[in-house]
C-alpha positions as CSV (number, residue, x, y, z in Angstrom):
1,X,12.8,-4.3,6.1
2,X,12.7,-7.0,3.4
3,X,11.2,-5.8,0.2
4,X,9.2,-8.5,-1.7
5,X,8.2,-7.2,-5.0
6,X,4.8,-8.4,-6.7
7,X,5.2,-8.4,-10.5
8,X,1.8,-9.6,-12.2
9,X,-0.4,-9.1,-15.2
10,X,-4.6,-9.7,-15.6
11,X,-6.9,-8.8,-17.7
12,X,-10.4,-10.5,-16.2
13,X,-9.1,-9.4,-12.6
14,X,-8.1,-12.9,-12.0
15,X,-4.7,-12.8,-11.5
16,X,-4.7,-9.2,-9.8
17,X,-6.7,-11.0,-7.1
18,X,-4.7,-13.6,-6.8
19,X,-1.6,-10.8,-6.4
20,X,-3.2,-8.7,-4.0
21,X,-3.4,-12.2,-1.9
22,X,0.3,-13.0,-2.0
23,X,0.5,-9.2,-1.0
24,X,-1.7,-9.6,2.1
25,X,0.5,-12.9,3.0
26,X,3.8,-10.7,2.5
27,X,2.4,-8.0,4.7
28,X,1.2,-10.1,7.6
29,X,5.0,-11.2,8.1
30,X,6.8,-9.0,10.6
31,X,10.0,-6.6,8.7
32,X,8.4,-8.0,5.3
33,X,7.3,-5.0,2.7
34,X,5.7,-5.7,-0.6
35,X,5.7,-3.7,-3.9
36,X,2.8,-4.9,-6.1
37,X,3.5,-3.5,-9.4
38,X,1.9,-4.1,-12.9
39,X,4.0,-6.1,-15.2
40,X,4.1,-3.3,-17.8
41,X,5.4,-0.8,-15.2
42,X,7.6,-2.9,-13.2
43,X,11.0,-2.4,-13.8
44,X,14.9,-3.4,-13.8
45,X,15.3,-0.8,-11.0
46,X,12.1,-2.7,-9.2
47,X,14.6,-5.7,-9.5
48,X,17.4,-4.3,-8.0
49,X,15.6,-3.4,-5.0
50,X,14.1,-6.5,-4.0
51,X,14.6,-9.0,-1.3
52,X,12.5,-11.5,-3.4
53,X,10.3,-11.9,-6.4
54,X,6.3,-13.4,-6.8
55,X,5.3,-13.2,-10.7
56,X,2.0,-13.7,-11.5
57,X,0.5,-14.2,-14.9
58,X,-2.5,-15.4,-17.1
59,X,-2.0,-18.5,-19.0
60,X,-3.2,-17.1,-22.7
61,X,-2.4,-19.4,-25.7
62,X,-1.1,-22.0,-23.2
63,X,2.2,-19.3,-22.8
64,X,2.8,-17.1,-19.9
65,X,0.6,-13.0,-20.9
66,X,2.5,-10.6,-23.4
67,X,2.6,-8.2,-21.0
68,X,4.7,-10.5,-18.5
69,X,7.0,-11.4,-21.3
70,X,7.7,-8.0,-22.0
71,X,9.0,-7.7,-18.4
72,X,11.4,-9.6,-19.0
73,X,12.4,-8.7,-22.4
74,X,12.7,-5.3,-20.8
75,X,14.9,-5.7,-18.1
76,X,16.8,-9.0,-18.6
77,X,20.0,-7.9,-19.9
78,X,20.2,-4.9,-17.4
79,X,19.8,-7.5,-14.3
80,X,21.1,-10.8,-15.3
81,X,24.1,-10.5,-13.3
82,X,22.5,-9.3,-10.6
83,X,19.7,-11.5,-9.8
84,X,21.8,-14.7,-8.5
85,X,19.8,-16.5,-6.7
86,X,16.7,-14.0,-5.9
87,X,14.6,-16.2,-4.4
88,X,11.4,-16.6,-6.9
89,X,7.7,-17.8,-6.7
90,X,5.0,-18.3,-9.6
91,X,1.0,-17.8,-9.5
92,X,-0.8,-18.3,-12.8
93,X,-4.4,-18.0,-13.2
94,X,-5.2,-20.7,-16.3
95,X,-8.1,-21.8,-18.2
96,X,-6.4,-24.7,-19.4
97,X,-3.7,-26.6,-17.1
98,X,-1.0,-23.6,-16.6
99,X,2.0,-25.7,-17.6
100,X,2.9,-24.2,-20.9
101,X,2.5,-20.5,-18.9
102,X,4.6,-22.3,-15.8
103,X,7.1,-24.3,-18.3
104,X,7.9,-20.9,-20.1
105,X,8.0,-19.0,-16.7
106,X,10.6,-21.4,-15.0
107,X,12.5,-21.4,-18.4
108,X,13.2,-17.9,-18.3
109,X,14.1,-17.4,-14.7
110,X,16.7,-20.0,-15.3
111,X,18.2,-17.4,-17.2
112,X,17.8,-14.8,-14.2
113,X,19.0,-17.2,-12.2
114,X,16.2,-16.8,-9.8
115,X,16.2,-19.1,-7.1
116,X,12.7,-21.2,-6.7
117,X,11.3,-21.5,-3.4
118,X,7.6,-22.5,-3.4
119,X,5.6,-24.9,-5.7
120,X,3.8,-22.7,-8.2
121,X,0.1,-21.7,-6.8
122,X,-1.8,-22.7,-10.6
123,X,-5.4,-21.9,-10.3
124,X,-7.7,-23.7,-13.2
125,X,-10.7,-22.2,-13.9
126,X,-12.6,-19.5,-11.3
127,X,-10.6,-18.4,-8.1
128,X,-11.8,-19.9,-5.2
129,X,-11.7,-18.7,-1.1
130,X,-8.9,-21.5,-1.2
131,X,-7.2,-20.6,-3.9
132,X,-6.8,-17.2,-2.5
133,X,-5.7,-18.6,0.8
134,X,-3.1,-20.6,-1.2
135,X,-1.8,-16.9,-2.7
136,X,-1.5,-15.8,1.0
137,X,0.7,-18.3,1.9
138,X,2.9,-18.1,-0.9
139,X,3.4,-15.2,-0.1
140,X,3.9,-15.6,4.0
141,X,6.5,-18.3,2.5
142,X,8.4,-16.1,0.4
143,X,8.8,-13.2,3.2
144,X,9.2,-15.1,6.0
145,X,12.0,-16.9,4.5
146,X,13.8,-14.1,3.3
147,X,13.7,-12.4,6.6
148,X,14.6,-15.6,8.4
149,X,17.7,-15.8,5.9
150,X,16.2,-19.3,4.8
151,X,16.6,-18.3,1.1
């Protein structure tokens, strides 16, 4: 069984939708099992025993949420040797255009060394049917990959 783990952080319920999407898409893959945890509970030990990572975050400030940040500041140094090339896919829900919350993201997992797989699913404004369809597949991507030994 390949473990996808589901890191994210909302505060409007946006983003939480939008995880609980790319969970559905990791579950409806065959030997694929997803942990959806809150950023402020996930932890280095959540890291360790995953297969693959989707991290999902607010865009507040133009910046990735506090509480996403702190998920990394917390477990970083205990993982950075052992993250090599976990393959990695972003979902931001943003009012504005997401970059600055994608651009600071993608800079940080540069330092995990995660491995990107899938465009980044950036949804401006209201989640949409679509957008949520998008989230699915991200996260059908991500497991079926991982289980196909694609990534």
């Amino acid at each position: 069984m390949h473990r996808i783990l589901i890191v994210f952080h909302s505060k409007t319920g946006n983003t939480e939708r939008m995880a609980r999407a790319v969970e559905r898409g990791v579950l409806s893959t065959e030997g694929a099992e997803a942990v959806l945890k809150r950023a402020s509970e996930a932890t280095a030990d959540d890291l360790r025993g995953c297969d693959g990572i989707a991290l999902g975050t607010p865009e507040n400030f133009g910046y990735m949420s506090g509480m996403m940040k702190d998920f990394f500041d917390r477990t970083f140094y205990e993982v950075q040797d052992e993250t090599f090339r976990l393959p990695c896919a972003v979902f931001i829900s943003a009012g504005n255009d997401g970059t600055g919350a994608l651009n600071s993201i993608e800079r940080i997992t540069l330092g995990y060394r995660f491995k990107k797989i899938y465009d980044p699913v950036i949804v401006r404004g209201s989640v949409t049917e679509e957008d949520l369809r998008a989230c699915e597949e991200l996260g059908q991507t991500l497991a079926a990959g991982i289980a196909l030994g694609i990534y």
